[in-house]
N, C-alpha and C positions, 0 to 999 in steps of 0.2 A: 295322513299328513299330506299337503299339499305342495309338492315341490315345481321350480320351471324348470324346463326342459330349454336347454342353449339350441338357437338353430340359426346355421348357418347361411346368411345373405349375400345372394349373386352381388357383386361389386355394382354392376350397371345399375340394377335396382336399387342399391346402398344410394348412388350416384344420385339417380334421377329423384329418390324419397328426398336426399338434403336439398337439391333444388326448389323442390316444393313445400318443402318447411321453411326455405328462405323467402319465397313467392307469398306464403300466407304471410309469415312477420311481415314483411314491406307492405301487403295491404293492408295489414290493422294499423301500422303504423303512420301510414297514409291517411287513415281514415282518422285515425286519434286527432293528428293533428289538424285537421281540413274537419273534424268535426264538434272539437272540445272547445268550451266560449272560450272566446276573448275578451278579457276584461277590461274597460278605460276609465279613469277617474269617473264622477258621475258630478257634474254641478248642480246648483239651484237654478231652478228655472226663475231666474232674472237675470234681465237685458244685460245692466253693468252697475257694478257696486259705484253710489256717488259717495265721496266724502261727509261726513259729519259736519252741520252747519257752526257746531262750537265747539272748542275745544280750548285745554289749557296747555300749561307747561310740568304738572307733576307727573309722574312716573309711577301707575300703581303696582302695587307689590302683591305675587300670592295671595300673603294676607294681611290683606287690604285694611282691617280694623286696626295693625298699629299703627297708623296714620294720627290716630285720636292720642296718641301717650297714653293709654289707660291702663294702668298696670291691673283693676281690678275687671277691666273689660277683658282684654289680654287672660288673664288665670280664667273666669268663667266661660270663654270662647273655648280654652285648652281644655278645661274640664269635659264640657259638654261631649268634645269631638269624641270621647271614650264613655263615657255615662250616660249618652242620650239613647234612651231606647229602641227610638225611630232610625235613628242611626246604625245602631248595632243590627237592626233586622234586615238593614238594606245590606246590608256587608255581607250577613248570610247570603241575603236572594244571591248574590255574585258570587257567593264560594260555591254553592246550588249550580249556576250555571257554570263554572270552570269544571265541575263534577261532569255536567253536562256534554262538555268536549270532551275530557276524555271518554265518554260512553263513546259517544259517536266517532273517533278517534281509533278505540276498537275492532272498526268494521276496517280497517287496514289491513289488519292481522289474520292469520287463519288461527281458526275455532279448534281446540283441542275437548274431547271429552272421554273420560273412562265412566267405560259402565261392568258389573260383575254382575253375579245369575247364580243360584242354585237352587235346585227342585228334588225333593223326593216321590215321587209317582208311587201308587199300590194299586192292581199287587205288582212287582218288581217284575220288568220285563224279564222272561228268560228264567225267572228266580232268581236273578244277579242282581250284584250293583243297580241301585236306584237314584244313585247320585246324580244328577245333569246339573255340571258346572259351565260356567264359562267368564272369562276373564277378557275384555275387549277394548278396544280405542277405536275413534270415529273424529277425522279429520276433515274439515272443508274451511274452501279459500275460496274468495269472488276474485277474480283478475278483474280490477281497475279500468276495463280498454278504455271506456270514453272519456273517465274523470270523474264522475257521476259521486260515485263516494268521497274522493279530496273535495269535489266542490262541496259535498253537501256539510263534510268537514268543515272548511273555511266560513259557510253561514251562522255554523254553531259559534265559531268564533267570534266571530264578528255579533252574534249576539249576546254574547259574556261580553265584549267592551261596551255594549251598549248598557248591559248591567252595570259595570263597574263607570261610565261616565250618568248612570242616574244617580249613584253612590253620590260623586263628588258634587252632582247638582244638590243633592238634598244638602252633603257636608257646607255648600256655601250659602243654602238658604236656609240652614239653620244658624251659621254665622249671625248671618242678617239680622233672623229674627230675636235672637240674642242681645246681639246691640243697639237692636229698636225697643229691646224690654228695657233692656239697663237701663236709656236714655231717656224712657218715658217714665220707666221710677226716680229718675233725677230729679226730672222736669213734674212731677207729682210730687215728691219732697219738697221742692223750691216755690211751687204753687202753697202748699201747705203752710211753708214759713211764709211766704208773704202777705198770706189771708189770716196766720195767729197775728202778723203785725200790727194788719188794718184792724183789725177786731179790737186791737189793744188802743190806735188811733180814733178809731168812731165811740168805746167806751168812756175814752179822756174827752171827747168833743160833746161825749151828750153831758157828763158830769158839769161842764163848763156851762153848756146853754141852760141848765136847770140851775145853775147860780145868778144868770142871765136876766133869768123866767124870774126868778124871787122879785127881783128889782123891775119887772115889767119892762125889761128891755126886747122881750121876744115873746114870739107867741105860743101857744101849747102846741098847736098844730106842727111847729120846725120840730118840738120834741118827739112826737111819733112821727113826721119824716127820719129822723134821724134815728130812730130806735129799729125801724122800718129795713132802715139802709144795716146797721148794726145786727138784726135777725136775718139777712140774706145773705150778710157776709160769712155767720155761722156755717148757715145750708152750704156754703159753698166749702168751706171747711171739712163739714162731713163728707160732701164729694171725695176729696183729697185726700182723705185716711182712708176711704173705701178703696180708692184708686190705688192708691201705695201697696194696702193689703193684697189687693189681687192680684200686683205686677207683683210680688214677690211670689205668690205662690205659684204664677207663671213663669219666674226663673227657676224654682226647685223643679218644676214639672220638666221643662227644656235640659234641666242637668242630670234629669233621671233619680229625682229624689223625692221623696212624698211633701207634700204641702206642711202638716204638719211641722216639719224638721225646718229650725227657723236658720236662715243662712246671714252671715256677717256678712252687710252691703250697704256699710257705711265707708264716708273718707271719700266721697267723688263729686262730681262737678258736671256740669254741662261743659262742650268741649266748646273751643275757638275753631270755629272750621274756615279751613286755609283755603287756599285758590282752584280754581278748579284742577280736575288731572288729566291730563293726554288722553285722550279719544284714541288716539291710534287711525291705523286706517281700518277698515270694513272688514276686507280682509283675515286682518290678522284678529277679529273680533272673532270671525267663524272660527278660527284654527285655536281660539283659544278657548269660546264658551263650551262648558259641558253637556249643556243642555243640548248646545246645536252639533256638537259630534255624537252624542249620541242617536239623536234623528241621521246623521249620514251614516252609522255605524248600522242603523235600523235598516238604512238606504241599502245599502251591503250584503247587508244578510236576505235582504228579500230579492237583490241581485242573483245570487249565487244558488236561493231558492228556488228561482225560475230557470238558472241553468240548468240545476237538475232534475228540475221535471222534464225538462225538452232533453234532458240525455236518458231518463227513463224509457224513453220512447226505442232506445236502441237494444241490441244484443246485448247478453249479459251472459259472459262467460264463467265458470267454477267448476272447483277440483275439486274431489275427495277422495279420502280414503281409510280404509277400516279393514281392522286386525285383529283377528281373536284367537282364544285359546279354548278348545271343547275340548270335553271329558266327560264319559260317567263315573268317574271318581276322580278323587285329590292325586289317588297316586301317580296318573301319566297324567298330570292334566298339561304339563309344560311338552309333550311328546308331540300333541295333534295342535296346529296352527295352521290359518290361512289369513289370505290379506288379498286386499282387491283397490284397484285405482280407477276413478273413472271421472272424465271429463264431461261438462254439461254444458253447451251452448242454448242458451233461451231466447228466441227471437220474438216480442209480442205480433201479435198478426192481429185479434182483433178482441177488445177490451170493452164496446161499447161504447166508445167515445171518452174514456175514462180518462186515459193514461191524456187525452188533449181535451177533456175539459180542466183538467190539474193544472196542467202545464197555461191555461186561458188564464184560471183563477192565481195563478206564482207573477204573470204578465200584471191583472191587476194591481196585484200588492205591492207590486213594487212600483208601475205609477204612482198608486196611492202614498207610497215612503217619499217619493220625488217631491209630489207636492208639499207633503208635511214637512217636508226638511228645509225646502222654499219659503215655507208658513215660520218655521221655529228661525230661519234668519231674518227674515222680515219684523217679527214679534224681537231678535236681540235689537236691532237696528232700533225700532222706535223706542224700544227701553234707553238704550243710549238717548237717542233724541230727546224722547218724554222729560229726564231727568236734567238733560243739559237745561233746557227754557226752564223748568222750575228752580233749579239752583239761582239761576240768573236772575228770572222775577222775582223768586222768594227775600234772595239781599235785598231787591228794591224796597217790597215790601219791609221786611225787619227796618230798614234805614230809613221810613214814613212813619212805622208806627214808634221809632227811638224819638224824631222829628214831633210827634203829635204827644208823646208821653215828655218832653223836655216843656213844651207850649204848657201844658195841662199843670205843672209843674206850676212855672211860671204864674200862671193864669191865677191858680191856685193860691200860692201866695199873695197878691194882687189883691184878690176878694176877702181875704180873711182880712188884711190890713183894715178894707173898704169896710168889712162887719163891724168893728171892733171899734172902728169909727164912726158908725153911724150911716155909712152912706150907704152901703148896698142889704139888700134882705136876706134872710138867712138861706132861704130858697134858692139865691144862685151859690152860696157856699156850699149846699148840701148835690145840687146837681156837677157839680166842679168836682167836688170830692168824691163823688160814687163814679165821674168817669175817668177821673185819673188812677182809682183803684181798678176799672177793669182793664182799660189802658198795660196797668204794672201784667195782668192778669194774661194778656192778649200777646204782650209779647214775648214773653215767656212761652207760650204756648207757637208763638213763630219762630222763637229758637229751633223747637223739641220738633217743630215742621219742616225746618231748615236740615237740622241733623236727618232727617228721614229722609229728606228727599237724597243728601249727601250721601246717605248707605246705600240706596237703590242706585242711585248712580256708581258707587265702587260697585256693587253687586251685578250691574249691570255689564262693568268693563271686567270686571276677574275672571281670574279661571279656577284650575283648581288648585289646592295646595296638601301638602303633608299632612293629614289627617292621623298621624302614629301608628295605623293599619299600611301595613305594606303585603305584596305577595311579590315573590321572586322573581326577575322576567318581564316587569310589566312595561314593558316597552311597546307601547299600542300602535298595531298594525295602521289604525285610522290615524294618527300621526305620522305616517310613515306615507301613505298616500296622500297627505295634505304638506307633506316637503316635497312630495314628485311634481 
């Protein structure tokens, strides 16, 4: 058994030892602080955020699609958020990384482990007991001096939020893609009925001109112009069931459902899109897109991974200790014990340039984050912009080509009167009618342009919203440094 022996210390010497255990703390403690980073916000390397050249007066919300009233947009948006595949895998990657922290989280803590042993040896030493047991614990602790571990701590964190804001970038650009499906199977439905109309209009027009034709009022040739114009508006029909077909089985697919499986997505409309929405300032774009805090959140973590490479560089102090119980047999095995403590100071001295070519290559990456996080605001900024001038010229545009389809209209009527009277050829009724159907055709398709542009621009100013996955706590540290 291994017992200690009490022995008694001269007082001076008592004295002078606590001095010098006070003398060493104040130097590590000294050093901790004079040598553990200090952290400061980190900006984008641009000059000074300018305002937005446009802007309106709405207010966009979270989420941004009930802007449209669509209650069958609205249910297939909700759906999705929980059905979509791609969604649900990105959710993992983020439970992965919170798993993440807590590994790294661990290294806080001291390491406990039991280990046991038993051997029978032959032949039996002594002719006795053969038994060699033993029953043991092995304890060790890193002491923290420089930071090295919290910091390295905080970078895992910081790249779980970075996971969790690519979460909410995909959550709103699957929104998007969503109600750029819905609206283009609208705008493909409303194509289709307006092309069975024509088709129903150029059918009653050729019957007419072959009654026409009987009486020599016209010639054979307006007849295959006209049958000509009636087979093309077919081909364009077919377009528009083909199209239909495939947006639908690209919303089954976005809802996490098989193509196959036919989904109810009737009862809707192309929307009225209202006035433009507040731009906001610059600003408050970064602190709100996901996209762009996750690049500052990337910024963060490759921060705090450079600081621990440059505190690699220092001493690394650890405890342990271990305790067993030996025996050659069960029966005293709890009688013979010992146990041992021992402290470990590690100072690198020389690694081959390692420990600072490391600490070079933590330096790169995180310039490299700096710029990329400069790139991903610059890339929100002209998304904002991009979409402000299209919205703007796109009304121009719809309100020329309502302008050119009301004339064609007009025009149109005009000419038929003129045929039917003798005065004009069938030839310009036939050119009049084929461009006022593609006119109907054209702006229809500036509607379905206009809503696109509309969603890129919400998608453009949102942030993120309640997606129905929550985790406890999620109060993100990268919002906490962008209100300092």
């Amino acid at each position: 058994m291994v017992k200690n022996n009490m022995v008694r210390v001269n007082p001076k010497i008592g004295r002078w030892r606590n001095l010098w255990i006070f003398v060493c703390i104040l130097f590590v403690g000294t050093l901790y602080f004079n040598c553990s980073p200090k952290y400061s916000n980190l900006s984008p390397p641009i000059e000074e955020f300018q305002e937005f050249s446009t802007s309106g007066d709405t207010l966009v919300s979270g989420k941004w699609w009930e802007v449209f009233n669509d209650e069958k947009l609205n249910t297939l948006i909700d759906t999705a958020m929980q059905s979509n595949l791609n969604l649900a895998a990105r959710w993992q990657q983020f439970i992965a990384s919170r798993a993440s922290v807590r590994s790294q989280t661990s290294n806080r803590w001291p390491t406990l482990e039991a280990s046991a042993q038993t051997a029978r040896t032959l032949p039996e030493p002594d002719f006795v007991g053969g038994e060699n047991t033993q029953l043991g614990f092995f304890s060790s602790y890193e002491v923290d001096l420089w930071g090295r571990i919290g910091t390295a701590i905080n970078a895992e964190r910081f790249r779980s939020e970075a996971s969790y804001f690519d979460y909410e970038a995909l959550s709103l650009s699957l929104s998007a893609e969503i109600a750029t499906t819905w609206y283009q199977l609208q705008a493909a439905k409303k194509q289709l009925k307006i092309t069975e109309d024509q088709i129903k209009t150029n059918e009653a027009i050729i019957k007419l001109i072959r009654s026409r034709f009987v009486g020599g009022q016209i010639r054979a040739v307006d007849i295959l112009r006209q049958a000509q114009l009636l087979e093309s508006t077919k081909e364009q029909k077919i377009i528009f069931e083909t199209n239909v077909e495939l947006l639908k089985n690209q919303l089954s697919v976005l809802l996490g459902r098989q193509p196959q499986i036919q989904l109810s997505l009737d009862g809707s409309s192309l929307p009225n899109i209202s006035q433009l929405p507040d731009a906001g300032l610059p600003l408050d774009l970064v602190r709100r897109r996901p996209d762009v805090k996750q690049s500052f959140a990337l910024l963060l973590a490759a921060d705090r991974d450079m600081a621990s490479a440059v505190l690699s560089k220092y001493p690394r102090l650890s405890l342990s200790g271990r305790g067993q119980l030996r025996s050659n047999n069960f029966d005293n095995l709890f009688d013979n014990w010992a146990y041992s403590l021992a402290g470990n100071l590690l100072a690198p001295i020389f690694y081959g340039g390692r420990l600072s070519a490391e600490a070079d290559r933590a330096t790169a990456i995180k310039e490299q984050r700096l710029y990329e996080y400069g790139q991903a605001t610059l890339i929100a900024f002209r998304e904002v912009e991009d979409a402000m001038v299209q919205d703007v010229k796109q009304t121009e545009r719809l309100e020329n080509i309502g302008r050119q389809l009301e004339l064609a209209e007009k025009s149109n009527k005009q000419l038929r009167v003129e045929f039917l009277n003798g005065f004009s050829p069938y030839l310009d009724v036939l050119l009049g009618l084929d461009q006022e159907q593609q006119l109907r055709r054209d702006f229809v398709s500036a509607q379905l342009q206009h809503i696109q542009i509309r969603i890129a621009l919400y998608r453009a100013l949102a942030g993120g919203f309640d997606t129905g996955r929550t985790i406890e706590n999620q109060k993100s540290k990268v919002d906490e440094l962008y209100e300092q």
